[in-house]
N, C-alpha and C positions, 0 to 999 in steps of 0.2 A: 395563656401567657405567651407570648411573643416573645422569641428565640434571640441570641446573645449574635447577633453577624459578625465575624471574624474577614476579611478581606486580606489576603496577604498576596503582594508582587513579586513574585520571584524573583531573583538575580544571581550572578555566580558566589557573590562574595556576602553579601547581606541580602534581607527579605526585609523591607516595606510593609508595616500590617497597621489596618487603621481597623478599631473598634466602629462599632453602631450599636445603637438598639432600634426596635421595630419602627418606631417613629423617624427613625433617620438621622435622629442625634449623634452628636459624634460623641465617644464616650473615650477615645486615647487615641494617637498618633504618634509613632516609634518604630528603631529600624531594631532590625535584629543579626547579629554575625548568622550566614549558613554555614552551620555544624552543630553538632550534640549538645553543646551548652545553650547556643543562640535558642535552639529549640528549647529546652528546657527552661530556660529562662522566658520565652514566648508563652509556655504551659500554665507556669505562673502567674505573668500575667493577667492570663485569659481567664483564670479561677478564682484570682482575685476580685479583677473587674465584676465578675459574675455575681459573687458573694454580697458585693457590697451594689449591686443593681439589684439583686436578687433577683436571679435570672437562672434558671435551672437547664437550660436548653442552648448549646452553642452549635450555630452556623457555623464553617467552617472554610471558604474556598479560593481556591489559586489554580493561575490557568495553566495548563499544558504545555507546558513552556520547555523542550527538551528534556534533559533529564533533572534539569537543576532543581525543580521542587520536590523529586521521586522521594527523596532522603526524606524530607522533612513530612510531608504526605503521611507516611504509612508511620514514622516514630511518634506523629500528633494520634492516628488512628488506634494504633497499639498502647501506648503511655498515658492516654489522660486519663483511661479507666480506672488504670493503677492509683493514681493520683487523688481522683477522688470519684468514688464509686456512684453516688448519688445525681451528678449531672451529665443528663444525656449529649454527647458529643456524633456530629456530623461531617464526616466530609467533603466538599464535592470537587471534582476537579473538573476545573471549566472550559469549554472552548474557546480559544482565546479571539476567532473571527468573529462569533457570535458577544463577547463581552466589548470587541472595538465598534460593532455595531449599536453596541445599549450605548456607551459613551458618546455617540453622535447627536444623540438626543438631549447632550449636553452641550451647544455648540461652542460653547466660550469658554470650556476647558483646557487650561493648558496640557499641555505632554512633559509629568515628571513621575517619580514611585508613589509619590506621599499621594498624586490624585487618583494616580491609576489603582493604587488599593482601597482607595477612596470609591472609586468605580465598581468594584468589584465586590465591595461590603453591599453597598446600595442594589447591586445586580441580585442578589441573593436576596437582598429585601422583599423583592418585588418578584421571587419565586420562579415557576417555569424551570427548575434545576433538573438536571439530566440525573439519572441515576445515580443513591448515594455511592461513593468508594468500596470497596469490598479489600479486605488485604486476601488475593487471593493469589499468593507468592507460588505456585506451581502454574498457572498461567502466565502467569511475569517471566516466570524463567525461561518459558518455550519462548516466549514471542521475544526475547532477545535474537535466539535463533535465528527465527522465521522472520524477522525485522530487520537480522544481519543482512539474509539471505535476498529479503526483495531489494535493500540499494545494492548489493551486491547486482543483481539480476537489471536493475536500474542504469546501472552504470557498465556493464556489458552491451546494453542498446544503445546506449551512447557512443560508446566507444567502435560498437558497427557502424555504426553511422557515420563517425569520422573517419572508419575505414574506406567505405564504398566513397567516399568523397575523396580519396585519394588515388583508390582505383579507378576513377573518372579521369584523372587528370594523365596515370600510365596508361591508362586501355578504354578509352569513352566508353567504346563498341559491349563491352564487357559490362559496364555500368548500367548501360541505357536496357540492355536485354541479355543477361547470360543465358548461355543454354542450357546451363544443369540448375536442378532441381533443389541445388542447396548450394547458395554463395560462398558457404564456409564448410562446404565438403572439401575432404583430400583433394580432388583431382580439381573442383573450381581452383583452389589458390596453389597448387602450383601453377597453372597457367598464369596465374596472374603475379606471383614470385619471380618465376621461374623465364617467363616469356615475354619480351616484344610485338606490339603488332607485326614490325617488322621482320620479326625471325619469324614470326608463324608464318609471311608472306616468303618467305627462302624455302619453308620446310616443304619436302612434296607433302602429301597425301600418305604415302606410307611409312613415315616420318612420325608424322603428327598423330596417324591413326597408331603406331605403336606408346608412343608417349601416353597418348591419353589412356592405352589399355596396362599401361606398366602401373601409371596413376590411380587408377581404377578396380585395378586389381581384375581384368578382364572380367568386371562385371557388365560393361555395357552392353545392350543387347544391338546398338547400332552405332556403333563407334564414328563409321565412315558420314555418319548426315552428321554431326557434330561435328568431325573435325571442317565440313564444307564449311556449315554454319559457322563456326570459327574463322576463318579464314575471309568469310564474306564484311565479319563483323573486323576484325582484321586491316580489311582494307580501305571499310568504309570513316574507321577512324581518328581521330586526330595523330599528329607525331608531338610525342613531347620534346623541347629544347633538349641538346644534350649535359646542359649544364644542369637540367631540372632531375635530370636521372637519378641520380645516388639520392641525392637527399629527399626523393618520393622512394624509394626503393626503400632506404633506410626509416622512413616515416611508417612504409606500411608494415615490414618487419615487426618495426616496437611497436607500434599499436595491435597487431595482431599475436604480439607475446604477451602481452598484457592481459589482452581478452580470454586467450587461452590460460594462465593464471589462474584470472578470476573463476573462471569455467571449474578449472578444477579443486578450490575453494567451495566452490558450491555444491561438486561433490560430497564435500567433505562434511560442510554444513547439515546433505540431506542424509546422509550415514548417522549424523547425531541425534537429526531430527527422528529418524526412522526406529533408530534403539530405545530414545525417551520412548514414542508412541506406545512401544510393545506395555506398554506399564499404564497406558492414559485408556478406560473402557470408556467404547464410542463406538457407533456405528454408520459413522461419516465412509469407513471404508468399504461397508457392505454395498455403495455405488460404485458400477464398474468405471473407471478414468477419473477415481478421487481415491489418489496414495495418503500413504502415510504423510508425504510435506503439504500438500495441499489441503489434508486434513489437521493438522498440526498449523496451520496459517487460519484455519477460520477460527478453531478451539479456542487456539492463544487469545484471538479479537475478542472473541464472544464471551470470554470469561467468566461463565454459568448461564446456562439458558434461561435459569428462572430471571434474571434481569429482565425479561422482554414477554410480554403480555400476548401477544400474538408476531404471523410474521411480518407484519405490516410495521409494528416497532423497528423490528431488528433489520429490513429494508430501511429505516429511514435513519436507523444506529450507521449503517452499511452505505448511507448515500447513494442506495437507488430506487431512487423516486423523484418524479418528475413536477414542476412547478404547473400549476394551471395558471390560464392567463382566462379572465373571464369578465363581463362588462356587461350588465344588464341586459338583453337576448345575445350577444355575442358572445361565442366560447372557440379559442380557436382551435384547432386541429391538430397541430406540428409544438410542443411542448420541448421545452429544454432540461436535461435533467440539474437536480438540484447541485452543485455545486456545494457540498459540505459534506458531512460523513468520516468516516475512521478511513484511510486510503488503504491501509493495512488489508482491513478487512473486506474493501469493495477488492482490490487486488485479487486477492484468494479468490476469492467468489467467482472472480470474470474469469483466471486459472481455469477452476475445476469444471465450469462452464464451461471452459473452450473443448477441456477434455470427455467430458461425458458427453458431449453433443456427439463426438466421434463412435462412440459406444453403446448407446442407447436410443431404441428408436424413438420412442415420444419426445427426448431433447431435439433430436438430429431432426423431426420433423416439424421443432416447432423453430428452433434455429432458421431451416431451407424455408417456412412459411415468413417468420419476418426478413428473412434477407431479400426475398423476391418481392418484398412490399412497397421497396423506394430504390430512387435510381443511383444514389451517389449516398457513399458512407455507408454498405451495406452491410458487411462483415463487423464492422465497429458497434453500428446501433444493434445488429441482428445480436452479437454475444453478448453487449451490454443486457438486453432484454431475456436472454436465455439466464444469464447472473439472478436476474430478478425472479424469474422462475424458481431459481434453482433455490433461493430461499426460503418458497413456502419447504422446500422436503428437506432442507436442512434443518429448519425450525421444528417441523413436526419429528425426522430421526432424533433429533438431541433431546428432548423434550418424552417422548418415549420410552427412547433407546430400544426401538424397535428396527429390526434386519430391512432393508429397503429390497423389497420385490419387482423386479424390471416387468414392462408393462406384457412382454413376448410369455412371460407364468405366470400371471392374474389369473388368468381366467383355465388354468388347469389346475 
C-alpha cells in the first residue's frame, strides 16, 4: 500500500502542507501557525486524512530551511506515535538544492508556499529520500557548538582578510611579503600598529633591531636580516595620504579587536566542546592531530554511524566526492568535486585532515604525493583528497570503536 505524502514548506510564522497520495492526488491544501498548536493541529489532520483514505503509512518531509522547521520536525517525530500507535510515521528532512532541482522539472511552476509544498509532497512520491530523521537530541546539542564555532571560525577569515587589505593600504611592503612567519603574531602587528614605512626608514638599525627583540620577546634567532628586510620593504612602499592615516589606523584597530574577540569566544566554545566529549565514547581521538573539537565536529554531523552503509555513503553524506564527466570512449581526467554535501561535516573532515597529515606518516605522505601531482591549487586539492582518505578510518573507527594504530606500530 502506498504511503500517505505529507509535504510541508516551512516558514517563520506559518507552514504550508499539501496532502498526496501515491498516485499524486491531491488529498488537502492548508497553512498551519508555526507553534505547538499549529503542529497539533497539522497531527490531526494528517490522521484524519489517513483514516478516511485508509492509509496506514505517512511520508513526511520539509527542507532544511534554518532552524524554522527544527520545532516542528522532531514534535511530528516524537507525538504522532502517542496519537495513534497503529500508523507508521516518517520523517524526512530534505535538501532544499536538490528539491529546487526536482521542481525544474516543472518548468511552468510558479514560486509561492501552496506549490512549493506541493513540490515537496510529489518529491517524496517519487522516493530517492536521504536517510529517515532519527531524534537524536545529544547529537543536536553538540553540533550547536561545533556549528557556533565554524561561523565563528568563518567569520575570523573574513575579517583577516579585511584586515591584510587594510594593511596593504598602511604598509603595501608588509602585505605583498611579510617576513614573519605569522601575520598575526605579537611582533608582525605591532609593526604594523605601531609603525610607519616612514619611521622604520628614520629608525637605525639598532633601533629597529631592539624593538623587534622587545616584540619578540628576544626570541629571534636573526633579528638584524629582518630588521634589513623591513626596512628594504619599507622603502620600496607606497606612502599613504596623511589624511588617510587615522581612519586606516583606526579601521585596522577595530577590525583586529573584533578578531581577537572572536578568537577568544572560540576559546571558550572548544573548553565546552572538550568537557561534553569527556562523556561521548569514540575513538575519533585515538588519531594523533584529531582533538577533542575536531572530533566532536564530525560526531555531531555523523549522527550515528549505523546511518551509512559503507564509507563511500558517508563521503558522499560529506560531499566529497567528485562528479565524472564521461561520453561514450571519452572520460576525462581532471573532475570537479561535487558541490553538495553537510559543509558542517566536509569542514571537520578537511580540519582534521590538515592535522593529522602533520602527525602521521601514511597521511603526511599521501598528502606530499598529491600536492606534487599538479601545478596550481596544490595545498587545496592535496587536503581536500587527504579529507577523503581520511573517511574510510573515520567510518571504520566509529563503526568498530576500535583504537586506531598509526602505521610506524603495525608491524610490531
Amino acid at each position: 500500500m502506498s504511503p500517505m505524502l505529507i509535504g510541508i514548506d516551512v516558514s517563520l510564522r506559518s507552514h504550508h502542507v499539501q496532502f498526496m497520495d501515491g498516485d499524486g492526488r491531491s488529498l488537502a491544501s492548508f497553512a498551519v501557525p508555526n507553534d505547538q498548536t499549529g503542529a497539533d493541529t497539522l497531527i490531526h489532520k494528517m490522521l484524519d486524512t489517513a483514516s478516511k483514505e485508509k492509509l496506514e503509512h505517512l511520508h513526511i518531509g520539509m527542507e532544511a530551511t534554518s532552524n524554522l522547521g527544527w520545532h516542528l520536525a522532531h514534535y511530528l517525530k516524537n507525538e504522532l506515535q502517542s496519537y495513534e500507535p497503529n500508523v507508521k510515521s516518517q520523517v524526512f528532512v530534505l535538501n532544499a538544492r536538490k528539491v529546487a532541482r526536482f521542481k525544474k522539472g516543472y518548468d511552468t511552476l510558479p514560486k509561492n508556499d501552496r506549490i512549493d509544498a506541493w513540490v515537496i509532497a510529489d518529491h517524496l512520491r517519487f522516493g530517492r529520500l536521504p536517510h529517515e530523521m532519527k531524534d537524536i537530541i545529544q547529537y543536536e546539542a553538540l553540533q550547536r557548538l561545533t556549528r557556533t564555532r565554524f561561523h565563528l571560525m568563518k567569520n575570523i577569515k573574513r575579517d583577516k582578510t579585511y584586515f591584510l587589505n587594510q594593511v596593504f593600504l598602511k604598509f603595501s611592503g608588509m602585505r605583498q611579503d611579510n617576513p614573519f612567519s605569522n601575520t598575526f603574531g605579537n611582533t608582525s602587528l605591532a609593526v604594523i600598529q605601531e609603525l610607519e614605512p616612514d619611521q622604520i626608514m628614520a629608525m637605525s638599525m639598532e633601533e629597529l633591531i631592539d624593538f623587534l627583540q622587545d616584540k619578540g620577546k628576544n626570541r629571534f634567532e636573526n633579528p638584524e636580516e629582518i630588521a634589513a628586510y623591513l626596512k628594504k620593504l619599507a622603502r620600496s612602499s607606497y606612502r599613504l595620504d596623511k589624511a588617510m592615516a587615522d581612519p586606516v589606523n583606526i579601521s585596522l584597530a577595530t577590525t583586529l579587536s573584533v578578531i581577537q574577540h572572536l578568537e577568544s569566544e572560540v576559546k571558550k566554545l572548544d573548553k565546552e566542546i572538550a568537557k561534553i566529549m569527556k562523556g561521548v565514547p569514540q575513538t575519533l581521538t585515538s588519531v594523533k592531530g584529531i582533538g577533542p573539537v575536531f572530533a566532536a565536529g564530525i560526531i555531531a554531523e555523523i549522527g550515528g554511524i549505523e546511518r551509512f552503509d559503507n564509507h563511500a555513503d558517508l563521503a558522499k553524506y560529506a560531499g566529497l566526492v567528485w562528479s565524472q564527466n564521461q561520453s561514450g570512449e571519452f572520460e576525462a581526467e581532471e573532475t570537479s568535486r561535487m558541490r553538495t554535501g553537510n559543509k558542517y561535516l566536509r569542514y571537520y573532515l578537511v580540519q582534521a585532515a590538515d592535522s593529522v597529515r602533520k602527525h602521521d606518516l601514511e597521511y603526511g605522505a599521501f598528502y606530499k604525493k598529491k600536492y606534487d601531482e599538479v601545478p596550481k591549487h596544490k595545498h587545496k586539492r592535496a587536503l581536500v583528497l587527504s579529507a577523503r582518505k581520511l573517511v574510510r578510518l573515520v567510518f571504520m573507527l566509529l563503526k568498530t570503536n576500535k583504537m586506531y594504530t598509526p602505521p610506524e606500530r603495525r608491524n610490531h
